[in-house]
Backbone as CSV, one residue per row, in Angstrom:
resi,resn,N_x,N_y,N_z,CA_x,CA_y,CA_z,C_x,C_y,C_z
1,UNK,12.058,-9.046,-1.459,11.446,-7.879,-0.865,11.666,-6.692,-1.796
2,UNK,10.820,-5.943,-2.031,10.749,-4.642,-2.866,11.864,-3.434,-2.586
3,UNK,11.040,-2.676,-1.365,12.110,-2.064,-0.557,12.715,-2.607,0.731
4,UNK,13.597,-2.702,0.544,14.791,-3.219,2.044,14.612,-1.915,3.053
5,UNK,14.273,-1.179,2.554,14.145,0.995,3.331,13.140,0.729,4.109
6,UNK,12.242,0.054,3.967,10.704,0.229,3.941,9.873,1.162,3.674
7,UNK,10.783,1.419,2.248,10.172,3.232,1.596,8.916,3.131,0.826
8,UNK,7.778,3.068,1.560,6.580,2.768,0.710,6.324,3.355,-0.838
9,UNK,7.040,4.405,-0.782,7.118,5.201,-2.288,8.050,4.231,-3.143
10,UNK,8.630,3.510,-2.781,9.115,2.840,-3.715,8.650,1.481,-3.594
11,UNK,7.686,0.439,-3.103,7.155,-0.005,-3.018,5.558,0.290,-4.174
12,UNK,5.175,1.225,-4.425,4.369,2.137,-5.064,4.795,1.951,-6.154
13,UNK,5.767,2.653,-6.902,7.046,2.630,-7.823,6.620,1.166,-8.264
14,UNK,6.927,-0.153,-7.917,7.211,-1.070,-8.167,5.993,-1.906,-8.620
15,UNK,4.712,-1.594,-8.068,3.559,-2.413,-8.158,2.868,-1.709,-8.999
16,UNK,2.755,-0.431,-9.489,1.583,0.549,-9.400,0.673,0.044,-10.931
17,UNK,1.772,-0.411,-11.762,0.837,-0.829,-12.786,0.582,-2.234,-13.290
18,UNK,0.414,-3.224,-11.745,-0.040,-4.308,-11.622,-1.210,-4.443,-11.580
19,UNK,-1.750,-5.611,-11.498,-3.443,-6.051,-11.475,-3.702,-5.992,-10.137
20,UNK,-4.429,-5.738,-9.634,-5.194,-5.435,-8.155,-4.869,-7.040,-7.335
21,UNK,-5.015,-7.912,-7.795,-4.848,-8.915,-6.927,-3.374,-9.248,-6.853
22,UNK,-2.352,-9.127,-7.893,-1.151,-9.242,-7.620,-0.535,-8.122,-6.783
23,UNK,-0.973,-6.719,-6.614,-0.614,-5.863,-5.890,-1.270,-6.412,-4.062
24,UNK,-2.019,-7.097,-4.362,-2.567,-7.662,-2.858,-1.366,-8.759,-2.109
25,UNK,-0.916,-9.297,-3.391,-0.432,-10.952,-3.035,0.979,-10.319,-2.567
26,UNK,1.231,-9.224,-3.795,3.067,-8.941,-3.451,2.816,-7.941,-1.942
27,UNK,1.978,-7.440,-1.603,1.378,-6.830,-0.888,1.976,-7.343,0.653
28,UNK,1.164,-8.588,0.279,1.326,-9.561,1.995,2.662,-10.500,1.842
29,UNK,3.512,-10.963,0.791,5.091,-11.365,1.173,5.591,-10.526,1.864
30,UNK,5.403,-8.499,0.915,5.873,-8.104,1.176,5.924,-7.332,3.073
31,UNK,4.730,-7.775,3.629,4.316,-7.468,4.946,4.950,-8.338,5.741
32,UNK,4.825,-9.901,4.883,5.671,-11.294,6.119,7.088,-10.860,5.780
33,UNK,7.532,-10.259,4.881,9.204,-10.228,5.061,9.653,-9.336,6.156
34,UNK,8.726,-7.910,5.701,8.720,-6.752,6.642,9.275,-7.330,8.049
35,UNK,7.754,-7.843,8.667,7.724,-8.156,10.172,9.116,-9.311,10.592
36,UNK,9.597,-9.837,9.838,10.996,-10.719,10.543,12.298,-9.499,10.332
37,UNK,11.734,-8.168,10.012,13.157,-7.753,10.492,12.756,-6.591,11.830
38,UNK,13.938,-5.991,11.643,13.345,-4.827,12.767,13.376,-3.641,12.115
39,UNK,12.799,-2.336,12.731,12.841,-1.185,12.280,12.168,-0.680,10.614
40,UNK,11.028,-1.400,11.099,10.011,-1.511,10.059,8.838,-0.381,10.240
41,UNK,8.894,0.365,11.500,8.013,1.458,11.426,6.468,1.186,11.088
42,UNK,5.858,2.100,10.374,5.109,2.276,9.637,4.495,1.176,8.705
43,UNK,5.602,0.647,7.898,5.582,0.481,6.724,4.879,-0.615,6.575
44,UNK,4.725,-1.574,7.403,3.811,-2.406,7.299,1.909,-2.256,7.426
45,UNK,1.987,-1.171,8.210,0.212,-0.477,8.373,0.039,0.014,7.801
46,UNK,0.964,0.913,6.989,0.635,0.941,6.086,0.047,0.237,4.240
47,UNK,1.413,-0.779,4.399,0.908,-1.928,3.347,-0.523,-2.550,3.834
48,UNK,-0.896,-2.756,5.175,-2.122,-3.203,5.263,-3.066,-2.185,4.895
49,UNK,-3.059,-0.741,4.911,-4.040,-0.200,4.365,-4.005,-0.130,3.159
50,UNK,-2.776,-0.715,2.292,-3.310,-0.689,0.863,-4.134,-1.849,0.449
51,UNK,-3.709,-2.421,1.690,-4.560,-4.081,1.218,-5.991,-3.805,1.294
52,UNK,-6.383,-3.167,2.252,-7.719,-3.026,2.963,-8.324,-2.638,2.050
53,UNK,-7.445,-0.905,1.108,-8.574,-0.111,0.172,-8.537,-1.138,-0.830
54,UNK,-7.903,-2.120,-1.808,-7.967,-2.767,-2.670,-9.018,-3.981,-2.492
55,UNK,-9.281,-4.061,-0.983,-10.327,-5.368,-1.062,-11.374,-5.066,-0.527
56,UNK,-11.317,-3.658,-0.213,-12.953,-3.440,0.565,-13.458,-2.078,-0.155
57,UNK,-12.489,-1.280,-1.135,-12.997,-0.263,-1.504,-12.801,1.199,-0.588
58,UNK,-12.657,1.187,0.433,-12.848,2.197,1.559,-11.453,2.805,2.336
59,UNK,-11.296,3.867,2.572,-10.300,4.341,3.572,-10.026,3.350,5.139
60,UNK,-8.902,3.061,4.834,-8.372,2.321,6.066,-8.078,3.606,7.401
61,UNK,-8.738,2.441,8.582,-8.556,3.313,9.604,-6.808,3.409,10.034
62,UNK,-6.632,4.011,10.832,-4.496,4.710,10.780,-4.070,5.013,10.486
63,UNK,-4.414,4.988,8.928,-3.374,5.492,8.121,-3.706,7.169,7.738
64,UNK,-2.307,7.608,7.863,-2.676,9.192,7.940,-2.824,9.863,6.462
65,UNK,-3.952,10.657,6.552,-3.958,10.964,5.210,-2.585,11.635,4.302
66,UNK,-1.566,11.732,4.119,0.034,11.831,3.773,0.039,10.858,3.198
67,UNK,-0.115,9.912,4.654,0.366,8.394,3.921,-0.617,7.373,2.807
68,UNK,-1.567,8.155,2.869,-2.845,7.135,1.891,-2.879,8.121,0.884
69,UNK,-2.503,9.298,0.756,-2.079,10.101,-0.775,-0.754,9.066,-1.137
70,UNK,-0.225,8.903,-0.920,0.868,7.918,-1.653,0.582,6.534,-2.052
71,UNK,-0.430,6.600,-2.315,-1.927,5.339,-2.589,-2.359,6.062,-3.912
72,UNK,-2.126,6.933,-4.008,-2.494,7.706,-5.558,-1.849,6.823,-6.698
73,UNK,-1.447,6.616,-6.773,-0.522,5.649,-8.386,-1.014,4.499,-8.307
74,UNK,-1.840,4.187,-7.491,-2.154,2.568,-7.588,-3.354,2.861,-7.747
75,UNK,-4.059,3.584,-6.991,-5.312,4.017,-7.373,-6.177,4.363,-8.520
76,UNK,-4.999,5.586,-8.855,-4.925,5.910,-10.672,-5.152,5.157,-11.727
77,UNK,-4.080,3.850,-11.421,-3.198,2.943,-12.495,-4.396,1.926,-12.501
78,UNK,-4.589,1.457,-11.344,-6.161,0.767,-11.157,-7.524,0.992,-11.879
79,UNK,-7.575,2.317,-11.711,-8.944,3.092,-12.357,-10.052,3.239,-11.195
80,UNK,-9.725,3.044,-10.151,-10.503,2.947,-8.748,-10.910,4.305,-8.744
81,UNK,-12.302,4.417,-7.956,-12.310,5.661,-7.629,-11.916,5.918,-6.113
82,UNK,-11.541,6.686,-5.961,-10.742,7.109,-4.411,-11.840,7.430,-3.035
83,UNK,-11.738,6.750,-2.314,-12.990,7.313,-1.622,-13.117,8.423,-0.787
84,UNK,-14.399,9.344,-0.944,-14.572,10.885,-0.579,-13.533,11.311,0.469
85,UNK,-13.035,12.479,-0.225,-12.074,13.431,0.995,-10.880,12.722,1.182
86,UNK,-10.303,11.993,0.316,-8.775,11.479,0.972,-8.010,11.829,-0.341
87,UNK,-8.027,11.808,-1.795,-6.982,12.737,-2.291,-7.004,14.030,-2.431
């Protein structure tokens, strides 16, 4: 598991200048490890909205815009363009 915190910024940190499909794959271990513990918050709907913008292109619904600016380094590192009104 990346972060044990479930500090998505460091999760970010760790992937950001991976290939889009390995940021998907470490993406979802990192979601099945998440969910077998407790006090995981957020951090998993959030990893699903990074999954979502990486495979569909588009702003995921929930996630608050705060939390999908911290989607910037992958975005960047990617070369994606960001979709309208969220950075």
């Amino acid at each position: 598991m990346i972060s044990k915190n479930f500090d998505f910024d460091e999760f970010v940190a760790a992937t950001k200048d991976l290939e889009r499909q390995s940021i998907i794959d470490i993406a979802g271990r990192e979601k099945r490890e998440a969910m077998t513990m407790s006090n995981v918050g957020r951090y998993v709907e959030i990893l699903n909205g990074l999954v979502w913008l990486l495979k569909q292109g588009t702003r995921p619904n929930g996630v608050h815009s705060w939390e999908f600016a911290k989607m910037r380094p992958i975005i960047e590192s990617l070369g994606l363009r960001p979709p309208e009104n969220v950075l």
